[in-house]
Backbone as CSV, one residue per row, in Angstrom:
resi,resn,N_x,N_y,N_z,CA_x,CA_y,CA_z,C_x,C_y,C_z
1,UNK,-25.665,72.758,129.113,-25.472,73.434,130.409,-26.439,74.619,130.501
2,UNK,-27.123,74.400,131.623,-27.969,75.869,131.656,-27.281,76.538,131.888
3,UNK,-28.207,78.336,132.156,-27.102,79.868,132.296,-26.565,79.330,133.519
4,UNK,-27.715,79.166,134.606,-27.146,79.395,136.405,-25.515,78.472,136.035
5,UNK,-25.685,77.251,135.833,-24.574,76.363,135.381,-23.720,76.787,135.016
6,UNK,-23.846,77.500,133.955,-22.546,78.144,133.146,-21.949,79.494,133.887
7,UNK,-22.569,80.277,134.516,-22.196,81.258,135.781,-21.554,80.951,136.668
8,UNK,-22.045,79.635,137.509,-21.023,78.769,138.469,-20.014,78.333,138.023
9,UNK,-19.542,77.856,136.970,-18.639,77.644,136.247,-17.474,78.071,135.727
10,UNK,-18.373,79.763,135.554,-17.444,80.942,134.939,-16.854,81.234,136.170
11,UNK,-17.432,81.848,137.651,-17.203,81.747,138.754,-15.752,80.609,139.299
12,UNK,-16.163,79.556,139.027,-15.508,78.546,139.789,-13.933,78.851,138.877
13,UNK,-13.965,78.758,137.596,-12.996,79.326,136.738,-11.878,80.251,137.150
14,UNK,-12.637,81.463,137.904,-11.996,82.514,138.124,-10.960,82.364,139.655
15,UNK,-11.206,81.514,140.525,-10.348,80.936,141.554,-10.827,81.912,143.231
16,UNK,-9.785,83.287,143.057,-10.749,83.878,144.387,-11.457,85.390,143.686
17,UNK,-12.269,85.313,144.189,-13.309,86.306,143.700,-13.613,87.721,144.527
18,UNK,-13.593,89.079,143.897,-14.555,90.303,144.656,-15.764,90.415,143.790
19,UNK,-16.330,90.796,145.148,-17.719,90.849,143.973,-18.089,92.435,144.684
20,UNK,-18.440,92.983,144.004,-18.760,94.703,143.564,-20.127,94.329,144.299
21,UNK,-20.406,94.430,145.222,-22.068,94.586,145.967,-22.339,95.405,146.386
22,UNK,-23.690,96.229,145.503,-24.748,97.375,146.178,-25.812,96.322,147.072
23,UNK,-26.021,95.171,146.597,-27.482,94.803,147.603,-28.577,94.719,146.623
24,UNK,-28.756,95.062,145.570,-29.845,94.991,144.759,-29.517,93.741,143.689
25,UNK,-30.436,93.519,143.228,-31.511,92.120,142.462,-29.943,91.620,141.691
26,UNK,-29.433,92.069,140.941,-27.965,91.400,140.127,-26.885,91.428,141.168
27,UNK,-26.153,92.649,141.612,-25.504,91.765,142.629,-25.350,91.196,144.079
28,UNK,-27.043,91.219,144.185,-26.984,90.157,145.412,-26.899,88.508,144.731
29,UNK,-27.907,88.495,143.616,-27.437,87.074,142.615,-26.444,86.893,142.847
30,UNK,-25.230,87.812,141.882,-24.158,87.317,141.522,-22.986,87.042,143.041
31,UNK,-23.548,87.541,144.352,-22.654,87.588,145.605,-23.159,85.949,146.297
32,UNK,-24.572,85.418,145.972,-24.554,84.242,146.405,-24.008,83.640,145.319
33,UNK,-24.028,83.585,144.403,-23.645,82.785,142.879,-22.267,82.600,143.272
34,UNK,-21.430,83.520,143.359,-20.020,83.400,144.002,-19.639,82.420,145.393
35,UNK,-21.064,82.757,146.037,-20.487,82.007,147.649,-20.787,80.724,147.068
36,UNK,-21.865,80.172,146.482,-22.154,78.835,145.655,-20.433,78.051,145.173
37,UNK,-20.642,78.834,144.449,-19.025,78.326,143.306,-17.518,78.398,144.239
38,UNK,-17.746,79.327,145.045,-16.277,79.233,145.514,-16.254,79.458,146.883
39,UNK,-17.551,79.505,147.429,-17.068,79.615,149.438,-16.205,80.834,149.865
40,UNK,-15.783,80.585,150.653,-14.905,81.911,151.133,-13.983,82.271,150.496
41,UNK,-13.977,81.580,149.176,-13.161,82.421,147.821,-13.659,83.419,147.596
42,UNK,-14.777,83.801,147.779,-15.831,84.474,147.596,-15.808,85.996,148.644
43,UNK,-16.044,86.980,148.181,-15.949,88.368,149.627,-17.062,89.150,148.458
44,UNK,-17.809,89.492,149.288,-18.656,90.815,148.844,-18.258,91.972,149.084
45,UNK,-18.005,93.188,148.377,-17.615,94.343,149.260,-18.601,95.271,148.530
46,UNK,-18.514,96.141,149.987,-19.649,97.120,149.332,-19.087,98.349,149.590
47,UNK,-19.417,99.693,148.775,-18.749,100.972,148.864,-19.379,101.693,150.198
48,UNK,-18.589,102.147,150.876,-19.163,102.943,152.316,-19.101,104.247,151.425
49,UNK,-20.385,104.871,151.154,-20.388,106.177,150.205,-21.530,106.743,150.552
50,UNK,-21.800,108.044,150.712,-22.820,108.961,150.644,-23.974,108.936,149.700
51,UNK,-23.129,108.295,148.678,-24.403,108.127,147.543,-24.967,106.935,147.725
52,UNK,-24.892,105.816,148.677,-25.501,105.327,149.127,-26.107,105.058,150.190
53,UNK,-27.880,105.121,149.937,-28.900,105.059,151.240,-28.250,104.147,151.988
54,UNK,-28.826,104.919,153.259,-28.198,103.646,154.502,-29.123,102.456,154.474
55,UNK,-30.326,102.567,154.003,-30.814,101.745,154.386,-30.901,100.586,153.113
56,UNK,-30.439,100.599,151.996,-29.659,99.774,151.360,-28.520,99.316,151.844
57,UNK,-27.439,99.607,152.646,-26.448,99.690,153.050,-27.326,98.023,154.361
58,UNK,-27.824,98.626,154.744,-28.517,97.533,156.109,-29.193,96.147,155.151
59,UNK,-29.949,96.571,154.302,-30.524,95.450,153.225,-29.367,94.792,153.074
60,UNK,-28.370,95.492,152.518,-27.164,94.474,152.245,-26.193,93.697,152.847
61,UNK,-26.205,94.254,154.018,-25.528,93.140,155.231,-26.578,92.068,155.672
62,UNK,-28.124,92.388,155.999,-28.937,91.349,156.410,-28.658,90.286,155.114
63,UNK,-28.802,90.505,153.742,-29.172,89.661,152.895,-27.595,88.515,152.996
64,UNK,-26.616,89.093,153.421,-25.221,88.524,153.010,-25.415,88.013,154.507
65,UNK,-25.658,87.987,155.691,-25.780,87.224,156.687,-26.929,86.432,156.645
66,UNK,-27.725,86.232,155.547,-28.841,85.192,156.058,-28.372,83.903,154.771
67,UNK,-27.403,84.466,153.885,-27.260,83.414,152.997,-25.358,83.208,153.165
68,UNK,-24.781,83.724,153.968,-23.504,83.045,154.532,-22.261,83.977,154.098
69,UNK,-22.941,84.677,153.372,-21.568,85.791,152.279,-20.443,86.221,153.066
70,UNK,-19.550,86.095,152.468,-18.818,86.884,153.265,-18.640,88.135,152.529
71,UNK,-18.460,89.461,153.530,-19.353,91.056,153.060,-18.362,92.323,154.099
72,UNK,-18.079,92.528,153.025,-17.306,93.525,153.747,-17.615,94.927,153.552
73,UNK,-17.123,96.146,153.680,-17.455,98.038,153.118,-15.074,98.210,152.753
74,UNK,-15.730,98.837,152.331,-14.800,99.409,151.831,-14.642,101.296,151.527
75,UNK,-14.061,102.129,152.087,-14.166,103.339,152.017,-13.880,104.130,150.203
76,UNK,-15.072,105.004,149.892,-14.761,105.081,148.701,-15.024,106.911,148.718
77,UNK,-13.784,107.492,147.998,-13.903,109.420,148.261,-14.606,110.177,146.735
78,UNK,-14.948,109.571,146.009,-15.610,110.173,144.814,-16.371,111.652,145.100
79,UNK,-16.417,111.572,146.519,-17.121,113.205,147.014,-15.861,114.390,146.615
80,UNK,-14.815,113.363,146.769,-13.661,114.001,147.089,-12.868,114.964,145.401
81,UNK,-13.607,113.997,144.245,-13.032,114.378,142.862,-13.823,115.497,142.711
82,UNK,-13.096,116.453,141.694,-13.968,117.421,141.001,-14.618,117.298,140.310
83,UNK,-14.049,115.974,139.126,-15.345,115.478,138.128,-15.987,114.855,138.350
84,UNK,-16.362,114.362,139.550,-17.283,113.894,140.074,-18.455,114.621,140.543
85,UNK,-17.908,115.583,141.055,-18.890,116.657,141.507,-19.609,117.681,140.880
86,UNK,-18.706,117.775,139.912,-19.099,118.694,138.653,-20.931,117.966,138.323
87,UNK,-20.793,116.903,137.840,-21.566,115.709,137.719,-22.174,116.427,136.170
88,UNK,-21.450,115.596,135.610,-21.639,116.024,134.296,-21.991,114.768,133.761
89,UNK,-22.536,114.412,132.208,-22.597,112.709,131.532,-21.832,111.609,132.379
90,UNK,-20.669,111.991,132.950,-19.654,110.874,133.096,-19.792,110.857,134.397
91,UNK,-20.444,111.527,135.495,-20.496,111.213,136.749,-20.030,109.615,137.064
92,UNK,-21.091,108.937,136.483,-21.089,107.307,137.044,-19.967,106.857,136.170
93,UNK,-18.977,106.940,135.264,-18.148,106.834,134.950,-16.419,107.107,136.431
94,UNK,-16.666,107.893,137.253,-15.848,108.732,137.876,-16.325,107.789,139.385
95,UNK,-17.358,107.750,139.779,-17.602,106.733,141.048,-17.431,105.392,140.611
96,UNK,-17.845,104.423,139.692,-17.337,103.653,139.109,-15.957,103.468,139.152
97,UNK,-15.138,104.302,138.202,-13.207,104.332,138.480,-12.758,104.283,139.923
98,UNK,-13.765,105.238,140.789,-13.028,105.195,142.074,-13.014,103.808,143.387
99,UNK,-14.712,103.331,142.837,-14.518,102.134,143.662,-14.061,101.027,143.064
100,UNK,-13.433,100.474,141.656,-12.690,99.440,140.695,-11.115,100.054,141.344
101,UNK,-10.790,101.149,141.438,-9.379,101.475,142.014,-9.480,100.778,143.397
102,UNK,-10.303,101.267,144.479,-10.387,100.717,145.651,-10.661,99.299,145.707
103,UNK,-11.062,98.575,144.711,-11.206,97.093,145.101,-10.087,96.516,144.128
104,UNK,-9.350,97.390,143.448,-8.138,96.505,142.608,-6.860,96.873,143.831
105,UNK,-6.733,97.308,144.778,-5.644,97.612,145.737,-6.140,96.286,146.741
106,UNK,-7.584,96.106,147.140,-8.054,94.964,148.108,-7.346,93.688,147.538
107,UNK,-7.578,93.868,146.104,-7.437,92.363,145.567,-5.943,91.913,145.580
108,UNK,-5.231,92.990,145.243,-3.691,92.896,145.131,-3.057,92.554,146.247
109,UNK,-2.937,93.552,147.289,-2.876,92.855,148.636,-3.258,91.454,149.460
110,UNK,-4.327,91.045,149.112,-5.043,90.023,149.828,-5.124,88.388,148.727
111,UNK,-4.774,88.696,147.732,-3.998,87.726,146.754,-6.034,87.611,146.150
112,UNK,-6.832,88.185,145.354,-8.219,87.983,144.830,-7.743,88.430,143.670
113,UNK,-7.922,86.979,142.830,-7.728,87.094,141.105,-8.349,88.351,140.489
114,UNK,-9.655,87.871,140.625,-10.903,88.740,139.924,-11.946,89.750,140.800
115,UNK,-11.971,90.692,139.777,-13.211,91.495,140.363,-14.646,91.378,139.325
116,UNK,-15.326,91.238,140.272,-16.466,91.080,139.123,-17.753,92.104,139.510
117,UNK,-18.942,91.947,138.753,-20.227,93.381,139.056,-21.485,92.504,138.643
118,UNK,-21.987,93.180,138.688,-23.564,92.853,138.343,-24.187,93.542,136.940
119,UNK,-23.481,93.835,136.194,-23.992,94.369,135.046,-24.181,92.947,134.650
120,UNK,-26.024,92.755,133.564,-26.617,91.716,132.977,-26.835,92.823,131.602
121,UNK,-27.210,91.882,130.351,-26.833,92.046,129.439,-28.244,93.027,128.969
122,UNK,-29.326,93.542,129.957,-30.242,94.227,129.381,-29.409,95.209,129.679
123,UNK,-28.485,95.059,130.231,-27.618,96.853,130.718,-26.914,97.443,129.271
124,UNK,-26.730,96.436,128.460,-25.500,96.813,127.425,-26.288,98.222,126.622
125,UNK,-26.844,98.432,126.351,-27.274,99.184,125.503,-27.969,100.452,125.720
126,UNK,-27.891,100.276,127.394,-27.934,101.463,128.107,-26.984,102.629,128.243
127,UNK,-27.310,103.788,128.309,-26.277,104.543,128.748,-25.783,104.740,130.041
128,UNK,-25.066,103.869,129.753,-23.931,103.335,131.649,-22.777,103.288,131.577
129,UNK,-21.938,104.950,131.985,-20.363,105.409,131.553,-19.671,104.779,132.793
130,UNK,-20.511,103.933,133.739,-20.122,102.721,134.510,-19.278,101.646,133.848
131,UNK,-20.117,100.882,133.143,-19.068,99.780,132.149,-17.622,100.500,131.617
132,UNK,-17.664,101.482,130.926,-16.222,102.079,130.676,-15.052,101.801,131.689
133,UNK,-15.954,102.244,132.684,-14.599,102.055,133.992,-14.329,100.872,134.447
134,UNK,-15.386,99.755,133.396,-14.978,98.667,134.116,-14.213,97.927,133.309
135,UNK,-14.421,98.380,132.453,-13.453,97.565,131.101,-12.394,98.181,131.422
136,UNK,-11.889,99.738,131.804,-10.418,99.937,132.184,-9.912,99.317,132.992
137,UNK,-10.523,98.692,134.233,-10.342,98.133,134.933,-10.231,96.498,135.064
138,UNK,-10.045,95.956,133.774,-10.702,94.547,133.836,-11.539,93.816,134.656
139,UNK,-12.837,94.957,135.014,-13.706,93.952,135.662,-14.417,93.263,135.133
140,UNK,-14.579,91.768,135.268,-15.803,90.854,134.846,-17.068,90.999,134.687
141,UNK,-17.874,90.908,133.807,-19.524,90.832,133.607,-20.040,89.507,133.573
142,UNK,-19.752,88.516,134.785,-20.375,86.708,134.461,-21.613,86.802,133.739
143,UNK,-22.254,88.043,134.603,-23.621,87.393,134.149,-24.083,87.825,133.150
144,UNK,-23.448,88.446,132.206,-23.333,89.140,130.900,-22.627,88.218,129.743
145,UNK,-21.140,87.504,130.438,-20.803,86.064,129.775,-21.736,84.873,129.597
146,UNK,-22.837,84.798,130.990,-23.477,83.621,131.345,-25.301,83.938,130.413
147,UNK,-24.871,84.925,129.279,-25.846,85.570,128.750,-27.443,85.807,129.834
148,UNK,-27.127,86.268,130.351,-28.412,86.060,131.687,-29.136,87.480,131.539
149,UNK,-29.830,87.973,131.520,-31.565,88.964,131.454,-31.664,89.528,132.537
150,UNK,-32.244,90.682,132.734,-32.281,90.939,133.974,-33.941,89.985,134.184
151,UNK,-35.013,89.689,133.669,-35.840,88.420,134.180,-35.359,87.160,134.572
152,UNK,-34.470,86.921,133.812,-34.304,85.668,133.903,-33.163,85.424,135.556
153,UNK,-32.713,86.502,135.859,-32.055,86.430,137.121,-32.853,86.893,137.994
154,UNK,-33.893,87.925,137.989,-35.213,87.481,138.738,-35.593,86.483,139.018
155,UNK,-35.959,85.578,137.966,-36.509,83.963,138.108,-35.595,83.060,138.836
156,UNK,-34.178,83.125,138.280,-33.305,82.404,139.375,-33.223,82.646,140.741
157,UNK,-32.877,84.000,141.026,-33.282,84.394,142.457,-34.263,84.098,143.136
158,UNK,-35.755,84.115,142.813,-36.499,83.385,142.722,-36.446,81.997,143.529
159,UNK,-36.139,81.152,142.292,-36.320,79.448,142.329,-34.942,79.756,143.547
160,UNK,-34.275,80.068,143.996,-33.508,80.113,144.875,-33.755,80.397,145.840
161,UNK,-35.107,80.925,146.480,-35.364,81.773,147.709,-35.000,83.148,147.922
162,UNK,-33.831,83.576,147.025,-33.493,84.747,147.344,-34.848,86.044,147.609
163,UNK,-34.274,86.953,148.808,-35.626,87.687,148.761,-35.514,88.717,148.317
164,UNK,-34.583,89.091,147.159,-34.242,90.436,145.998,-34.515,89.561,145.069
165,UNK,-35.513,88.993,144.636,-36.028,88.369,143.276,-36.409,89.571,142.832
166,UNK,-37.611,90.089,143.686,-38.208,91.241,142.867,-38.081,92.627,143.593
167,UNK,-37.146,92.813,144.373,-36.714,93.949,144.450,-36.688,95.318,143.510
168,UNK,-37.502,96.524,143.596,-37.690,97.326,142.442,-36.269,97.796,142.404
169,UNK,-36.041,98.064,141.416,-34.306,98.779,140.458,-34.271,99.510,141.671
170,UNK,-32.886,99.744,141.294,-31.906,101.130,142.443,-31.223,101.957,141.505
171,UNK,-31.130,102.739,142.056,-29.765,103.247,141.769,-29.186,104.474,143.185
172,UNK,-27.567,104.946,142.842,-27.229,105.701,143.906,-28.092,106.869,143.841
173,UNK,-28.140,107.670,145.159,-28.601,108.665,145.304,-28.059,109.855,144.524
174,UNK,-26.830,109.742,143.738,-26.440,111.309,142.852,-27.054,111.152,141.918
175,UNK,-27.646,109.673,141.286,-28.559,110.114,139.921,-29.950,110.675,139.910
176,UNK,-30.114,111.091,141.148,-31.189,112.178,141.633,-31.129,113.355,141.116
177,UNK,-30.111,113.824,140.936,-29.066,115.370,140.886,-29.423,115.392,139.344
178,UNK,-29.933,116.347,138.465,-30.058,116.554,137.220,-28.092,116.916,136.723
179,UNK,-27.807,116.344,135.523,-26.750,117.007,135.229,-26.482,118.643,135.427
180,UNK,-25.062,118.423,135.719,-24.829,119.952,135.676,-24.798,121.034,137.223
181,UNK,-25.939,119.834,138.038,-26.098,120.704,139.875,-24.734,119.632,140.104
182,UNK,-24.292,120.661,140.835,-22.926,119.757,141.643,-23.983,119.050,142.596
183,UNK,-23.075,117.995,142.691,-23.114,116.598,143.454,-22.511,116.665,144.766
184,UNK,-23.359,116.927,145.908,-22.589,116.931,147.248,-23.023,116.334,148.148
185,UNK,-22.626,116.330,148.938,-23.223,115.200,150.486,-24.773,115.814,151.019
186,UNK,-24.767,117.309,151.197,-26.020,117.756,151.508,-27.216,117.531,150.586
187,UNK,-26.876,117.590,149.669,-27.635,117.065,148.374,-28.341,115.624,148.419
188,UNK,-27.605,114.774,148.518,-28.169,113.567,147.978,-28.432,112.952,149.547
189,UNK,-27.901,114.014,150.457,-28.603,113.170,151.902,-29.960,113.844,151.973
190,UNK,-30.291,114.526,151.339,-31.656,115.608,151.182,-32.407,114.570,150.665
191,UNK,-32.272,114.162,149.376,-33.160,113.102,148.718,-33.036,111.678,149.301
192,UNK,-32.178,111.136,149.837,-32.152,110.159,150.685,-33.634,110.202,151.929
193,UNK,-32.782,111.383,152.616,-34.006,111.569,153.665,-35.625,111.646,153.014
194,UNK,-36.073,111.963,151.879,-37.112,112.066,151.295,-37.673,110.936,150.622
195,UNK,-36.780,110.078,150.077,-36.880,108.788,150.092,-37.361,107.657,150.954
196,UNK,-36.589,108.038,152.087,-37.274,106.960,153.328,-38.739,107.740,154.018
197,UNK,-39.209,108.906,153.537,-39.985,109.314,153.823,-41.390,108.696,153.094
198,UNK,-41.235,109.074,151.595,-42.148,108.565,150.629,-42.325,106.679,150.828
199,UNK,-41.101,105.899,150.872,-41.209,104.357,151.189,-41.697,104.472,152.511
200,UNK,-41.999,105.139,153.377,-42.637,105.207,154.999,-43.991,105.121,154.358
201,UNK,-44.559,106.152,153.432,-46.223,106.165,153.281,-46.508,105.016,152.454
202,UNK,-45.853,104.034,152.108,-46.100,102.688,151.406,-45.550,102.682,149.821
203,UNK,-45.136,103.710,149.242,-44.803,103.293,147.962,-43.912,102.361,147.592
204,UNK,-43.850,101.710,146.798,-42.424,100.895,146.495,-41.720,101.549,145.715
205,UNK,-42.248,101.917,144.403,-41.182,102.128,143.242,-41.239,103.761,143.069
206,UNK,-40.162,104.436,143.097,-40.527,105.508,143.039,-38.904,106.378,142.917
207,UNK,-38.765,107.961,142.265,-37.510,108.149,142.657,-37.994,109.701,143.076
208,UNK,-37.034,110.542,143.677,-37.008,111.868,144.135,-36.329,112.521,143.222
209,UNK,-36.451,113.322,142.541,-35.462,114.038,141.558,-35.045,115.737,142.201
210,UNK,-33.953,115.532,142.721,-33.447,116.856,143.138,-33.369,118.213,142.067
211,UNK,-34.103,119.611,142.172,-33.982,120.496,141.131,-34.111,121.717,141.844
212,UNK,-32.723,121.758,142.736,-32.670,122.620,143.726,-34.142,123.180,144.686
213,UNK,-34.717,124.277,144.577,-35.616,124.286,145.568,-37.055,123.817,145.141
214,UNK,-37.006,122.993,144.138,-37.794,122.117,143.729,-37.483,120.816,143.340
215,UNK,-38.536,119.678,143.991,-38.309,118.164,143.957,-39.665,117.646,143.179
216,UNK,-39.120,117.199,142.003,-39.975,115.852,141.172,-40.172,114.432,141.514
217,UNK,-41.082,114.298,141.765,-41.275,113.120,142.693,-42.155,112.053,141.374
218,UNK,-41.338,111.116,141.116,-41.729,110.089,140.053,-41.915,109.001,140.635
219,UNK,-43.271,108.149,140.749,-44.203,107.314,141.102,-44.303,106.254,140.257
220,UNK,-44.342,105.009,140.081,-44.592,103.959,139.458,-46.129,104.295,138.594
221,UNK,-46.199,104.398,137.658,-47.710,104.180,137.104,-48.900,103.518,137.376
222,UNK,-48.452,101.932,138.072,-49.461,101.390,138.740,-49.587,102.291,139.699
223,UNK,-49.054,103.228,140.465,-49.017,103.120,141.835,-49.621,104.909,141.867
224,UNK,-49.342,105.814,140.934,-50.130,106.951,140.505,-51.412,107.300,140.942
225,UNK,-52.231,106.191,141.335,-53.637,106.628,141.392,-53.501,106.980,142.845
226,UNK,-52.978,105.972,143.400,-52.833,106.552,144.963,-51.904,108.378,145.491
227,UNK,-50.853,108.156,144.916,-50.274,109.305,144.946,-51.024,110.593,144.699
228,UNK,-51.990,109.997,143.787,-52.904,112.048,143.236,-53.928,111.872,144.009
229,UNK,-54.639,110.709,145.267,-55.092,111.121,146.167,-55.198,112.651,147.000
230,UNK,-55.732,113.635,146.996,-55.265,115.041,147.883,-55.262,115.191,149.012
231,UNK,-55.492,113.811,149.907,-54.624,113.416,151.205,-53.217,113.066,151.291
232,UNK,-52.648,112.249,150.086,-51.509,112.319,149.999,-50.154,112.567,149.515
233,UNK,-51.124,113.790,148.518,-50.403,114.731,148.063,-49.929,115.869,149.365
234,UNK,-51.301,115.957,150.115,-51.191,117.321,151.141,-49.670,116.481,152.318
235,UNK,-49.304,115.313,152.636,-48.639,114.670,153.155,-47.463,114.700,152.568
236,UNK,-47.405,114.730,151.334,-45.508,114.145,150.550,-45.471,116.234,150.549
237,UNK,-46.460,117.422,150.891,-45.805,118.510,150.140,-45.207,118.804,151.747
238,UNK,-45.999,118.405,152.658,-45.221,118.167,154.354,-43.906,117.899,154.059
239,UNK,-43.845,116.630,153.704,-42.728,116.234,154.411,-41.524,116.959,153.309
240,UNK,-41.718,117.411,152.137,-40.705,117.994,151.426,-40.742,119.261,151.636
241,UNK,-41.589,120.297,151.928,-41.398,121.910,152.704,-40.570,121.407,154.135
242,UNK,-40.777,120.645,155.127,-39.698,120.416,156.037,-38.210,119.911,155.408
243,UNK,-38.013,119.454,154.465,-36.697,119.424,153.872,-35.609,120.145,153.016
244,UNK,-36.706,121.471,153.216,-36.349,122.887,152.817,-36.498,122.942,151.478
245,UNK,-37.240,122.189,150.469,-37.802,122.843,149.540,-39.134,123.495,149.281
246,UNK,-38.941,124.441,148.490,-40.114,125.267,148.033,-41.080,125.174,147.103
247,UNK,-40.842,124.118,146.387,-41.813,123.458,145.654,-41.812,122.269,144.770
248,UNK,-42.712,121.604,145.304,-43.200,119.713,145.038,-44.259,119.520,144.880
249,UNK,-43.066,118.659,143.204,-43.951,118.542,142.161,-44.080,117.003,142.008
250,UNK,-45.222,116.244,141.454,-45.613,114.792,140.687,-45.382,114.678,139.266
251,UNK,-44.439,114.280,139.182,-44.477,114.099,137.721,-45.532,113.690,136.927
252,UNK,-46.436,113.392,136.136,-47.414,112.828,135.863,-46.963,111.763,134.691
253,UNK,-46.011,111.503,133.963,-45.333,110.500,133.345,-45.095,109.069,134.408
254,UNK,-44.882,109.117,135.546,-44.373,108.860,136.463,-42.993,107.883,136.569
255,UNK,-42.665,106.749,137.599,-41.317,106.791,137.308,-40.836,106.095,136.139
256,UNK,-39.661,106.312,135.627,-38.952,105.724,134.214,-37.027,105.604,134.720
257,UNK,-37.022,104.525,134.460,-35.397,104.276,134.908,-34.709,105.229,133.996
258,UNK,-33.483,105.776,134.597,-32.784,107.067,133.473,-33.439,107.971,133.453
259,UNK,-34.441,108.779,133.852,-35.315,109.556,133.461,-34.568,111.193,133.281
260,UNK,-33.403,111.555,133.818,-32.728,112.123,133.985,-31.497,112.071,133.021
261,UNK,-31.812,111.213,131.975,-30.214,110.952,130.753,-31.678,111.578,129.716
262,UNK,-32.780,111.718,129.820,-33.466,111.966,128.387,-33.334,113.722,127.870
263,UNK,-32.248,114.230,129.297,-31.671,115.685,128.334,-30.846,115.631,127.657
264,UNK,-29.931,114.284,127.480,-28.813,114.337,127.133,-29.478,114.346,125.712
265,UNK,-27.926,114.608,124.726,-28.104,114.789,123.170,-28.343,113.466,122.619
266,UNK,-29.248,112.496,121.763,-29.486,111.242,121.985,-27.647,110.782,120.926
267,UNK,-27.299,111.608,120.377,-26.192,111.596,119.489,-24.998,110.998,120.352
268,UNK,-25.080,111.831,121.666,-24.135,111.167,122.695,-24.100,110.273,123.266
269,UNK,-25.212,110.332,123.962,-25.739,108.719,124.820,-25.463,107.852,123.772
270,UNK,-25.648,107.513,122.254,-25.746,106.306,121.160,-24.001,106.444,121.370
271,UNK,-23.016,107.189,120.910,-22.267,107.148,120.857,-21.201,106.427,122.046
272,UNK,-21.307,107.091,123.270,-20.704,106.532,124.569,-21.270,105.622,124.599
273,UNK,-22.409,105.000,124.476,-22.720,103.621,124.295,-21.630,102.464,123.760
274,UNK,-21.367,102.900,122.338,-20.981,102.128,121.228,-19.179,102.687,121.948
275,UNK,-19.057,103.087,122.548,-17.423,103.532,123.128,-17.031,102.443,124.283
276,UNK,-18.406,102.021,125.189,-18.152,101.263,125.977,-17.885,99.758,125.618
């Protein structure tokens, strides 16, 4: 049995299904993978949250209406916790708990066996205090059972048509926020807005790193040479002095997924690892 096979399988297994959908490359997979195996057993839900761009939010309804999903939002208050806001190591631990609470009340009510996510098995060894909350929660990892890569679900998506084959990584807008700055709505709608600014001048891969009245702006390495252009440097320091910071900066490393966990103590990150 191939993986895709053994995913549909694991899927079909599970009877009616939630599937945890941001819209990006794993769980848009795993939200058609579901409509595949079980049809309107099948519901996508996605968190209606601040920490997520709207315009992911729009990606993710077009993609679930052009391949049949059924896709719902769901209201999620993580603005609302203190340890959330604090935003300390465990931030994504604390939004995590809050939307597995909000989709284990959907499921109970509406009779949905399982909840499942998009964590793939290059995630395990990451520092992601996400999985914690999902194991409290008994949420499913198929595509982590269905031993699947984050390439190799590229490639399926792919041979599938899907058009998040190669979608560059995401993540929410609070992992912008260096540990330690509280986490608030003005905040991460700041880097949001700066975001759709920088993807306006053509970049693809790229993140905004909030550091109060200064923003680190991390660029893909291929994509670097264009950025230290001094036409469009004089353009990204525009559009971030109109967003009320006072000084923007290029990282010259440029972007790196996590780039923002490499303050942590590496003693901890190994550890909460091996906890999850």
């Amino acid at each position: 049995m191939n993986k895709q096979e053994h995913l549909l399988q694991l899927l079909r297994e599970m009877g009616r299904v939630i599937v945890a959908y941001s819209g990006g490359t794993d769980s848009a997979y795993l939200a058609w993978a579901a409509t595949q195996a079980l049809g309107k057993n099948a519901v996508a839900i996605t968190a209606d949250s601040a920490s997520i761009p709207e315009s992911h939010k729009r990606d993710a309804e077009r993609f679930a209406r052009e391949f049949g999903i059924r896709h719902e939002y769901v209201e999620t208050r993580e603005f609302e916790n203190p340890d959330y806001v604090k935003n300390d190591a465990n931030r994504c631990f604390h939004c995590k708990d809050e939307l597995f609470t909000v989709l284990e009340k959907v499921a109970a009510e509406r009779g949905f066996s399982t909840i499942v996510y998009g964590v793939n098995k290059d995630d395990l060894g990451d520092y992601r205090p996400g999985q914690k909350a999902a194991k409290l929660h008994r949420v499913k990892a198929p595509l982590v059972e269905a031993d699947l890569s984050k390439a190799e679900i590229r490639e399926l998506s792919r041979l599938a048509g899907l058009p998040t084959w190669d979608r560059p990584a995401a993540a929410c807008l609070s992992s912008r926020i260096p540990y330690g700055t509280p986490v608030t709505i003005r905040n991460v709608k700041t880097v949001e807005m700066g975001e759709e600014e920088i993807g306006a001048l053509g970049f693809r891969q790229f993140r905004t790193r909030f550091h109060g009245e200064l923003v680190r702006i991390e660029i893909a390495p291929e994509e670097l040479p264009r950025a230290l252009n001094v036409e469009m440097t004089r353009q990204m320091t525009a559009i971030f002095r109109r967003l009320g910071y006072k000084y923007v900066t290029l990282d010259l490393e440029g972007y790196r997924q996590g780039s923002l966990n490499e303050v942590l103590p590496l003693d901890s990150r190994r550890s909460e690892t091996l906890r999850q």
